[in-house]
N, C-alpha and C positions, 0 to 999 in steps of 0.2 A: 504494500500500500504506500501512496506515496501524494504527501499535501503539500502544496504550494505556500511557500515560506515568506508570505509578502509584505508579513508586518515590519513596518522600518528595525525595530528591535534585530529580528534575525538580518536584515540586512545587511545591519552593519556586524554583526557579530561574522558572518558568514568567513570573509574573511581571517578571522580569528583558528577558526577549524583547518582552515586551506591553509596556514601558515602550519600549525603542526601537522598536518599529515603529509604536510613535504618534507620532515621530517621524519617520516618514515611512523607517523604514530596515527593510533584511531584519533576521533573526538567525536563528540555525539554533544546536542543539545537537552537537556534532561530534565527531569521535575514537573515542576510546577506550567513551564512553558509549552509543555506538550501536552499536558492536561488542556490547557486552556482553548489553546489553538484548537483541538478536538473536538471541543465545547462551544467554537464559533464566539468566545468570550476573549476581550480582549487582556492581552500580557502585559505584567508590569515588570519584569526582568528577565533575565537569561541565565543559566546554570547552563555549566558546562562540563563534561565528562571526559576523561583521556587514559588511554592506556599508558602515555610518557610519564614518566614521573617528576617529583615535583621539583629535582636539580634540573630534569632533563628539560622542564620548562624554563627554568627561569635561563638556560641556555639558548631558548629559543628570542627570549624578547628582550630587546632593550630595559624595560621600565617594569620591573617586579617587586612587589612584597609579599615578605610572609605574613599569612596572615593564621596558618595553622599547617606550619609546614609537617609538620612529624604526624598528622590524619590525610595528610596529601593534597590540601587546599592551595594555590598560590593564587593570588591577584595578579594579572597581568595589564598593562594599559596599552590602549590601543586607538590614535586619533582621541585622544583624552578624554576614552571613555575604559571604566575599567569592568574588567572580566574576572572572574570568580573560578579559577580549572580545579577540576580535584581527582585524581586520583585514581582510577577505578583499583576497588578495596575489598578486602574479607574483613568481617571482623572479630574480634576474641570475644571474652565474657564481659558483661554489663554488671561488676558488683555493685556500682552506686545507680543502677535505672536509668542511668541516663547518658554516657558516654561508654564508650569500649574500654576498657584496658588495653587492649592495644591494636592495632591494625596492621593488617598484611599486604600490600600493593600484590596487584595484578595484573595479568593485559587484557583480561576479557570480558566485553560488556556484559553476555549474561550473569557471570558469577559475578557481578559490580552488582547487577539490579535485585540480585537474592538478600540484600540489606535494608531496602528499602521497605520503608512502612506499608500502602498502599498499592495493589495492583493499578488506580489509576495513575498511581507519581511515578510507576515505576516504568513506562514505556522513553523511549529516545529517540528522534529527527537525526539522520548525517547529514551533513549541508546540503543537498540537493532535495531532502524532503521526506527521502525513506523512513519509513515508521519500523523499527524495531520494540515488538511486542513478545514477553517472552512468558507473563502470567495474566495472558484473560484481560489488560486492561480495556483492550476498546470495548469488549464485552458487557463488564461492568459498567462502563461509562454508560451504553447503551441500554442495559437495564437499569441504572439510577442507584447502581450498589456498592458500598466501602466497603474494599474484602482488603485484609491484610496478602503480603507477600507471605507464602508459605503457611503455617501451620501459627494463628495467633496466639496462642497461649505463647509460644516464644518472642515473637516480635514485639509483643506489652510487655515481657518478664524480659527484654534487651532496652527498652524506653520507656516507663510508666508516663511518659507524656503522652506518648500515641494517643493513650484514650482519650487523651483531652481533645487533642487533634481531630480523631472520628468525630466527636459529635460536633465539632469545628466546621469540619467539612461538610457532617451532615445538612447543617444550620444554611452553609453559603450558597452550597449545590440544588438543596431540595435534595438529597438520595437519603436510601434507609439502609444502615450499617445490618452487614449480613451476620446471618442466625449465631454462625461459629464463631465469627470476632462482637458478634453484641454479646452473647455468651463468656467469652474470654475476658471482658472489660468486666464485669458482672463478678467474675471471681477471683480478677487480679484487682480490684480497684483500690482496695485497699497502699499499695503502690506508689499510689499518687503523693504520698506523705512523704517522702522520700525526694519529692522535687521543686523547687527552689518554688518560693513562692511571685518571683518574676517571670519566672516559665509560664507559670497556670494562668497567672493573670493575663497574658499575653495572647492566648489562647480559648481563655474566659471573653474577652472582649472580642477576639474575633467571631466567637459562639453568638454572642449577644448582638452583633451588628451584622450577623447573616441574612439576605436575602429572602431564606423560609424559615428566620427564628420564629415567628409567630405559629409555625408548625410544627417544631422542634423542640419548641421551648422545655418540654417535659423529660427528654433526654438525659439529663441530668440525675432526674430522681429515679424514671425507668431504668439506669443503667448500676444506679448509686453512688456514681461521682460525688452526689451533694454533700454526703456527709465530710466529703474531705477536702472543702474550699472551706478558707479559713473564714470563719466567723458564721458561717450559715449550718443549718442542720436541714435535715432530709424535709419536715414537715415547712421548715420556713422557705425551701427554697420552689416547694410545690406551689405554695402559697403569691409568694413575688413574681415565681416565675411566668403564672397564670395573669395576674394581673399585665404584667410587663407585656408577654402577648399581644394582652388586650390593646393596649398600647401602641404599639409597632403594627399591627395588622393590616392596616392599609392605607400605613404613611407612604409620604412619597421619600425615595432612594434620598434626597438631598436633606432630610433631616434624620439619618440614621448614626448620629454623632456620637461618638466615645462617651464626651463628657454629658451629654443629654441622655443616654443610655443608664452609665452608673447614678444619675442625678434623680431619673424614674424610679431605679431600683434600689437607692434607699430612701427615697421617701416611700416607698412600699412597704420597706422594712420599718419603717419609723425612727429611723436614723437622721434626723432635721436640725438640730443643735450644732451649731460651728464647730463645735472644739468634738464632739463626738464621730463626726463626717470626716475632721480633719486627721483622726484619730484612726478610725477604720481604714481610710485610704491610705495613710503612710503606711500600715501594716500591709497592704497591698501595692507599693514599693511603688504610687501614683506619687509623681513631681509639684511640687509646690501650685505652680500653674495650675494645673488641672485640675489640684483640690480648690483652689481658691475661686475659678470656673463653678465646679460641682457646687460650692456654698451660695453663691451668687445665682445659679440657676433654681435651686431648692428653695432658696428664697423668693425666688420669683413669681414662681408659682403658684405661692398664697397672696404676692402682692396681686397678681392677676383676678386668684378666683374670688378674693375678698373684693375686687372692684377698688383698690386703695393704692394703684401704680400710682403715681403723681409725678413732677417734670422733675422733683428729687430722683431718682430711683432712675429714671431715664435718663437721666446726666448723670449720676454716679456709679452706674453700674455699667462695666464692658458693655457698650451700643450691642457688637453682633452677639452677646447672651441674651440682650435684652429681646430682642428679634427672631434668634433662634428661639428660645421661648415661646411668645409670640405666636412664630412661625406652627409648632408643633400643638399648641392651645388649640390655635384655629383651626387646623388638619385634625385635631381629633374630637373638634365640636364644644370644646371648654368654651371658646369663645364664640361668639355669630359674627363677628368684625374684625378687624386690625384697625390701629389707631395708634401707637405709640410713634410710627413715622411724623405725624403732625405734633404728636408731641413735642418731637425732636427736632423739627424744622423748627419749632416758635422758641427753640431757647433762647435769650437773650445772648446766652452765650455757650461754646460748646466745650473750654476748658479752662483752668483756673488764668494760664497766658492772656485767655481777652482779657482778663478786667483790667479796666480802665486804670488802676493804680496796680504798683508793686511795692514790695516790701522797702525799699528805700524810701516811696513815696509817704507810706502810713509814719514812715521813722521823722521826714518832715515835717507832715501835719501833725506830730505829735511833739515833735521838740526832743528827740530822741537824737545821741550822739552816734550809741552801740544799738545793735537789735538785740534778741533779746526771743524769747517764748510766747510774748505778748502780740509779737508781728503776726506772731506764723498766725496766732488767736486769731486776732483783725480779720485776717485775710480770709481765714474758714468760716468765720461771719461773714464776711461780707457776700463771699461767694455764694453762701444758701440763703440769703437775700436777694440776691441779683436774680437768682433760679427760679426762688417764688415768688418776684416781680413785686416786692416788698422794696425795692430799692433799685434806680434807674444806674445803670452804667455807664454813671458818667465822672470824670473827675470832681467839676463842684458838687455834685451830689453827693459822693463818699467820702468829700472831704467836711463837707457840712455832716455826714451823720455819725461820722468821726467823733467831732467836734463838741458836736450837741449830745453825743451819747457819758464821754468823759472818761468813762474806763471802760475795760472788755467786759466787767461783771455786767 
């Protein structure tokens, strides 16, 4: 079988193949990329497979790093775009679930692809387009099924992530994980304790911003994964993850965001409290950002359905949460309108920079040599005066209520 490689992606990569196999070596395109392509879905990268090994690459190109050279990975750069090669490999025992102890290079793609998690990850393209299929993937693709390579009881007891992965893919695909590997999750899941809690989450949010999670949602508890994400139990995550569904079911693609995703599913859980939210998500190894995103959106939420948004809230809160919000209200019928645009065009102003005075200017009209705590005061007054139109933005104005007011008390 043989597809037409027309995405720019392979294009430029094509080349990259033709340069080692003048060297006398395979390479193949692999993973995720040929999954897609299959699927008529568009690719967001390229993996790449070789029988060379990973001196013998870096002898091939000018501009190499390692980036895991002792599993067989190197980076290569190419028109300064860079390339991912590795290795084709056996590998030893998995004592911590998640990496080999140690790997054995090889030269040959089928015994490369006997490692691979999934019949559908595990097929490869040679630069011309040929499909090399060595377990049943197009098959699977064509029935909608996630069957592991070979015998899963082994491939979950070599990476207790897999499982996560399965119902990952379940969620992005629309497919139903087959009998023998939903079975082998089910009795290894246990497993999953064992793996870093940035893996899962990682994997957690890919579940949750799938395509057919609103279908899938339940996977979790059917398989028993729930019990082993941190902080959730089996009954709470039937519970949210029902809700969440509800949720997601038929929003449109452009609002299916990370931080609006976990923002759903803890106020589901009744996780609402800043310092509680903040709290949960650092233990889920979530970046400052994103928690401070999630609190601002959870907050939003009730400024919304309480009907008590005001042109505060719309200036002080990140615009595109305020909107995503918003956006997601309205798609799921909380609201009958949008309105917070016009809110946002009548501000007098859109950040502390407009006002009309600065902090030297308040130190003036006050007879101040030094600043001082009292400025920064002034100015966060004034600014939420200016916002609720309690006060004109203008120099004599703020310096008259400056003046008349006498102190920040």
């Amino acid at each position: 079988m043989f597809v037409s490689l027309t995405d720019p992606l392979f294009q430029e990569a094509i080349p990259v193949l033709g340069q080692i196999e003048s060297h006398g070596y395979e390479a193949y395109f692999v993973g995720g990329c040929v999954r897609d392509t299959l699927l008529n879905k568009k690719i967001n990268d390229i993996d790449i497979a070789s029988s060379a090994r990973p001196e013998e690459v870096e002898a091939m190109f000018p501009i190499t790093f390692d980036v895991g050279k002792e599993h067989g990975t190197i980076v290569v750069v190419v028109d300064k775009a860079p390339y991912e090669i590795t290795t084709f490999r056996t590998e030893g025992d998995y004592t911590d679930f998640r990496r080999p102890d140690q790997v054995n290079f090889v030269r040959n793609l089928r015994e490369d692809t006997l490692r691979r998690d999934f019949t559908i990850n595990a097929m490869a393209f040679d630069r011309h387009g040929k499909l090399y299929d060595y377990h049943g993937g197009v098959k699977d693709l064509n029935d909608h099924l996630i069957r592991c390579v070979g015998n899963a009881q082994e491939r979950f007891l070599e990476d207790a992530l897999r499982m996560m992965r399965a119902i990952r893919f379940a969620s992005q695909l629309g497919f139903e994980i087959e009998e023998e590997s939903f079975k082998a999750i089910q009795t290894l899941k246990a497993n999953l304790q064992h793996i870093s809690i940035e893996r899962i989450r990682i994997e957690f949010s890919k579940f949750l911003l799938g395509d057919s999670f609103a279908d899938k949602a339940q996977l979790l508890v059917n398989t028993g994964l729930a019990d082993y994400l941190l902080g959730f139990t089996q009954a709470l995550v039937e519970t949210v993850m029902t809700e969440l569904s509800k949720d997601f079911k038929n929003i449109h693609n452009t609002l299916r965001d990370e931080r609006l995703v976990w923002a759903r599913m803890l106020k589901h859980m009744g996780i609402i409290q800043p310092e509680t939210i903040r709290s949960f998500l650092k233990e889920w190894t979530h970046s400052n950002a994103f928690i401070k995103d999630v609190i601002q959106m959870i907050q939003l939420f009730d400024y919304f359905k309480e009907e008590q948004i005001t042109s505060w809230e719309v200036y002080n809160y990140d615009y595109s949460n305020v909107q995503l919000v918003e956006d997601f209200l309205f798609e799921t019928q909380f609201l009958d309108h949008k309105f917070v645009d016009d809110i946002y065009n009548a501000l007098p102003i859109k950040s502390k920079k407009d006002i009309a005075v600065n902090g030297k200017d308040v130190m003036t009209i006050l007879n101040l040599n030094k600043g001082g705590p009292e400025i920064g005061a002034w100015l966060d007054k004034i600014e939420r005066l200016i916002i609720e139109m309690e006060l004109e933005n203008t120099y004599s104005m703020i310096e008259a209520y400056i003046k008349n007011s006498g102190s920040i008390d």
